[in-house]
C-alpha positions in Angstrom: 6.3 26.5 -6.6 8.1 24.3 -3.9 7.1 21.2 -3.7 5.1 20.7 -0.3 6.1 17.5 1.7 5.1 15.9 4.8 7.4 14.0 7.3 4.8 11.4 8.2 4.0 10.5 4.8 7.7 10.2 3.8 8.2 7.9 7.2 4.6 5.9 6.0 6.5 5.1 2.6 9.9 4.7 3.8 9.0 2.8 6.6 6.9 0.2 5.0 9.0 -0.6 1.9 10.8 -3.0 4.1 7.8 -4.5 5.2 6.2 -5.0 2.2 9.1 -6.5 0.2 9.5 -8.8 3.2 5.7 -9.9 2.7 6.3 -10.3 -1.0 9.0 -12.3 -0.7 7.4 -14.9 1.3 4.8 -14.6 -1.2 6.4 -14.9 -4.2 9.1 -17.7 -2.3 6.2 -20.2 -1.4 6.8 -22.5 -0.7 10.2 -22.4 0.9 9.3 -19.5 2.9 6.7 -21.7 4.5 6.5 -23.5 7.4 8.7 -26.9 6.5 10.8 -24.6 4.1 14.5 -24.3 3.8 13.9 -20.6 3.9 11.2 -20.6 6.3 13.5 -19.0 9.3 13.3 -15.6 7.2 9.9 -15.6 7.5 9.6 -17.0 10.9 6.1 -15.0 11.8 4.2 -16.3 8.9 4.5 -19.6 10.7 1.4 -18.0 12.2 0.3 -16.2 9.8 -0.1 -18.6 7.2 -2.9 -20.5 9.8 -4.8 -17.1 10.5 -5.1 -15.9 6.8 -5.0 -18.9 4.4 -4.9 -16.4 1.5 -0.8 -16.6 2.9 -1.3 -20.2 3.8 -1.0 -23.8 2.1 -4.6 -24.3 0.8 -4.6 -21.3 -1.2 -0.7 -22.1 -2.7 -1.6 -26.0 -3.8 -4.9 -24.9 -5.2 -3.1 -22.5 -7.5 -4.8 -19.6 -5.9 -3.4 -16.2 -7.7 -4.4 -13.7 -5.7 -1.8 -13.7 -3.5 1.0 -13.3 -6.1 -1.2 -10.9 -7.8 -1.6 -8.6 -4.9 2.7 -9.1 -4.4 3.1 -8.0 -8.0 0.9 -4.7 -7.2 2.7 -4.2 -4.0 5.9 -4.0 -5.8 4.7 -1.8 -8.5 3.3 0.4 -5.4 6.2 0.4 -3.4 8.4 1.5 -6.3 6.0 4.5 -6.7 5.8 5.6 -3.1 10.1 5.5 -3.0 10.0 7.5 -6.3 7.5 10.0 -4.7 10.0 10.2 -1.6 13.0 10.9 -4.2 11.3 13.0 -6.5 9.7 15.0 -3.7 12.9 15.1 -1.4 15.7 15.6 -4.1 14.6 16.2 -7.2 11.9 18.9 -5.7 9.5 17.7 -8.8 6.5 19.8 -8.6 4.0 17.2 -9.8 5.4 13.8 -6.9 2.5 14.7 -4.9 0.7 13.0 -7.7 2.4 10.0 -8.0 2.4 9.6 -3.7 -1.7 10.3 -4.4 -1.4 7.9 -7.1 0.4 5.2 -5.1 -1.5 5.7 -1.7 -4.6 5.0 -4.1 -3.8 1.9 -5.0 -2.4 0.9 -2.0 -5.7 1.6 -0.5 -8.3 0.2 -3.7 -5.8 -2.9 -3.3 -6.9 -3.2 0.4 -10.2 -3.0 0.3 -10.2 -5.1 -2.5 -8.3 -7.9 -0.3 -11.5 -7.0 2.6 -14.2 -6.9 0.1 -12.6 -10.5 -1.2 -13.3 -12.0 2.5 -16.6 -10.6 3.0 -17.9 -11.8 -0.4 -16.9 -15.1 0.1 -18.3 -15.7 3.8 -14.6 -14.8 5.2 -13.1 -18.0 3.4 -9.5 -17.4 4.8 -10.0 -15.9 8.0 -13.5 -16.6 9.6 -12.1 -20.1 11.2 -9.8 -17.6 13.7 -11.1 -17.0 17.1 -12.3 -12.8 17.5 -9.2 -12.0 19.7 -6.9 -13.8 17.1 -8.3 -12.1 14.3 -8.1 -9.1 16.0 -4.9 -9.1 16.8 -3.4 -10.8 13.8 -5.4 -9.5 11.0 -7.9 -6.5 11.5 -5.5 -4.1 13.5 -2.2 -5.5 10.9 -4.7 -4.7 7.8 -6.7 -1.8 8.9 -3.3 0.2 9.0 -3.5 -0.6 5.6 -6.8 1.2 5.0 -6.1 4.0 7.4 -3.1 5.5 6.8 -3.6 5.3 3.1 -6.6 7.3 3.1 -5.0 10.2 5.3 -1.8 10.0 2.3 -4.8 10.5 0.1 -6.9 13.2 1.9 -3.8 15.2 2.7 -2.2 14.8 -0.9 -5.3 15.4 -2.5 -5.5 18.7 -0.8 -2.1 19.8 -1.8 -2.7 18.9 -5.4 -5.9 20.9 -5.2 -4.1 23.9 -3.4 -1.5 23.5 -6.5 -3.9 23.3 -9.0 -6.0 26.7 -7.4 -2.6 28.5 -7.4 -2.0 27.7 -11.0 -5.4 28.2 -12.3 -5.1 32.1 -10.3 -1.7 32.7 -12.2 -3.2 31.3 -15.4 -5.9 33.3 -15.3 -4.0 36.9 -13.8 -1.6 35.7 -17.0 -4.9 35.8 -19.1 -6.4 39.1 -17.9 -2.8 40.9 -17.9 -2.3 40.0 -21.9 -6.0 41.5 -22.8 -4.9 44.9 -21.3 
């Protein structure tokens, strides 16, 4: 059986592997990629950044914070497995890389909510100081991508794998029924 792909989700994790080693570096570069930094003009838009969310910002780097590396380590480890599901399902046509892209989109989205559930638990810590409009702009619409697209990844991967695994399950059972005659 072929192995069913989708353009969008292929753009979704090609698209964003840029992106997300960009925001690791920065993370994982702190403090030169900050403002003041000698590597700060690679990162010129955290300039802002870094004052909306202060997860990215200076407070949460000199008070030995870890959550920000953390969630860079697992973005990395995330990103790796959505460009493997690209290759395996594009040119190696590997029957089971709609379960590694499921498994990938998963943890891109558990990791997101994780990183909302964080700010609502703790009274919005980083990012209740920002005005609504600024927030808005700058954190809810950047981050709810994070959440949405994800979970389409997931819904449409998850039926695929289910469609597989009904498929199989039919032959398996045909196979069955055909050696008992």
């Amino acid at each position: 059986m072929a192995v069913r792909t989708h353009i969008w989700v292929t753009l979704w994790f090609v698209l964003t592997a840029p992106v997300i080693f960009w925001d690791v570096g920065y993370c994982l570069m702190r403090p030169r990629s900050m403002v003041g930094g000698d590597l700060h003009w690679i990162w010129e838009p955290y300039g802002i950044y870094q004052n909306i969310d202060f997860v990215y910002g200076l407070k949460a780097l000199e008070s030995g914070d870890g959550f920000t590396n953390a969630q860079s380590f697992l973005n990395i480890i995330e990103t790796l497995m959505n460009l493997a599901y690209v290759y395996l399902a594009h040119v190696s046509h590997w029957e089971p890389a709609p379960l590694l892209g499921f498994a990938a989109a998963t943890m891109t989205l558990s990791k997101t909510v994780l990183y909302w559930a964080q700010e609502y638990y703790c009274g919005y810590c980083a990012v209740g100081h920002n005005s609504f409009e600024d927030l808005l702009v700058y954190w809810i619409i950047p981050n709810g991508l994070w959440l949405i697209v994800p979970t389409l990844i997931i819904i449409r991967l998850g039926k695929d794998i289910s469609a597989s695994l009904r498929v199989a399950s039919r032959a398996s059972t045909k196979a069955a029924s055909g050696k008992q005659q």
